[in-house]
N, C-alpha and C positions, 0 to 999 in steps of 0.2 A: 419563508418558503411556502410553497403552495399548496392547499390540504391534498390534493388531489395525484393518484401516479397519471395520468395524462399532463398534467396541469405540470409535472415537475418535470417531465420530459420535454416539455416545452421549453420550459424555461431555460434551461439545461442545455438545448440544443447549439446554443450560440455561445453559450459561455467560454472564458478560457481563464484559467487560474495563473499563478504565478507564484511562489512559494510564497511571498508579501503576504499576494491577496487571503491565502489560506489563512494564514499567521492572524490577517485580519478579522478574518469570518471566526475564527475562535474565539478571539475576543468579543464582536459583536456581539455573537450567540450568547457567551454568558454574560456578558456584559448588562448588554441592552436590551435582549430577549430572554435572558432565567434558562438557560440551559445549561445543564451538568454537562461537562467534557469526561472523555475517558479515551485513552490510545493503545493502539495494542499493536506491538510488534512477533513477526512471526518469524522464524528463520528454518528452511527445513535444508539440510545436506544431503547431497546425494550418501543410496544408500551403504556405500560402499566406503562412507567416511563416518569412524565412530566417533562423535561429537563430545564423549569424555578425554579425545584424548585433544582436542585442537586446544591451541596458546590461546591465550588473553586478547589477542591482538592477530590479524593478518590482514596485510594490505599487498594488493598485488598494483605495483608502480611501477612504470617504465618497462616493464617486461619480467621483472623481479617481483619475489618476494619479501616482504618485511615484515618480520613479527616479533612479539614479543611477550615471554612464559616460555613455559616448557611443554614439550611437543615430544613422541615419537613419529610422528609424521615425518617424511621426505617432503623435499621441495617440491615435488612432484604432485604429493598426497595432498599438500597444501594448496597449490595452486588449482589443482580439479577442485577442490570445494570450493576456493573461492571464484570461479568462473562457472561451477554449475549447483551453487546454492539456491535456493528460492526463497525471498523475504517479500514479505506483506507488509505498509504500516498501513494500519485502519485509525480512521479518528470519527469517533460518535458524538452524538449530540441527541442530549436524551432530557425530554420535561414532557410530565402529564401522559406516558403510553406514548407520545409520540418519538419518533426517533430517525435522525439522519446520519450517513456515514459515506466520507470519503475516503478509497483505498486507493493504493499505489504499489504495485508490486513491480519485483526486477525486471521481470518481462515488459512489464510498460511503458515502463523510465528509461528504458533501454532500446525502446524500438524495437522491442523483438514479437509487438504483437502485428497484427496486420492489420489495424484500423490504421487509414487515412496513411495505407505505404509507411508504417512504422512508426507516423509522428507520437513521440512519447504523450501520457497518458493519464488522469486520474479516473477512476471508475465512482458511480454511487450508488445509492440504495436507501431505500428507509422502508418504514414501518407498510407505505403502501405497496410494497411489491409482492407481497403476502407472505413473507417468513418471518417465522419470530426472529427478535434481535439476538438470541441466545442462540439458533439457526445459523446466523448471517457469521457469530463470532467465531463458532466451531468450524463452518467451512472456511472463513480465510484462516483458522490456523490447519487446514487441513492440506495435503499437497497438492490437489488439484482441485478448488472451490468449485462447487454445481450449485449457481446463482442464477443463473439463465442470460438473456441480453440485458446488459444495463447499458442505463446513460454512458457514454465516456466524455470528458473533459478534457480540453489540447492542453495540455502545460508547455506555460508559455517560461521559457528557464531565461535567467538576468541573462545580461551583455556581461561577456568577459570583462 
């Protein structure tokens, strides 16, 4: 990657990922270039859902719910979490003080942002954007991250 934040926004500009290609750049990265990997997932529930009580499992299919553990939730209680949850995953890459990080959140992957009329999305960041990495990690687990404009990335999702 490029030492420079112009220089990676450049780069950055035309790219487009595909879950492969990620899969591959992790490897690369440690592979071939010595950088430590680390992932962080975030999950935050609206606030109206107390996340001791949710099952082991919920998956909202077909219009249904499906889960499995034990719950006092309603099908109801279940489905508002799972339709207005907020998850982040971040994947860093970190050698020598320097450090890159691709994120993905539900609004993204979903089209629910408004870059380029919804097309889904990864975001990035590293070291030259000026916040520490300890910075970058607290706001995406935070519910609403204040990172500023970042690059975004089309994800480009397989053929059915």
């Amino acid at each position: 990657m490029p030492t420079q934040k112009s220089n990676q926004q450049q780069a950055l500009r035309s790219l487009e990922l595909s879950p492969k290609k990620l899969e591959a750049i992790v490897y690369w990265m440690y592979d071939s270039e010595g950088y430590s990997f680390s992932q962080y997932i975030s999950t935050i529930y609206p606030k109206e859902i107390d996340d001791s009580e949710l099952p082991d499992f919920i998956h909202l299919h077909d219009n249904k719910i499906k889960t499995s553990g034990e719950t006092s939730l309603t099908s109801g209680q279940l489905r508002h979490a799972v339709e207005f949850k907020k998850s982040i995953i971040s994947k860093f890459f970190d050698k020598d003080g320097q450090w890159h990080c691709f994120f993905i959140s539900t609004n993204s992957i979903n089209g629910k942002e408004s870059w380029r009329s919804g097309q889904p999305h990864f975001h990035y960041i590293s070291d030259k954007f000026g916040h520490t990495r300890e910075y970058v990690v607290e706001q995406l687990k935070s519910k609403n991250y204040k990172l500023g404009n970042l690059p975004h990335i089309e994800l480009k999702r397989l053929p059915d």
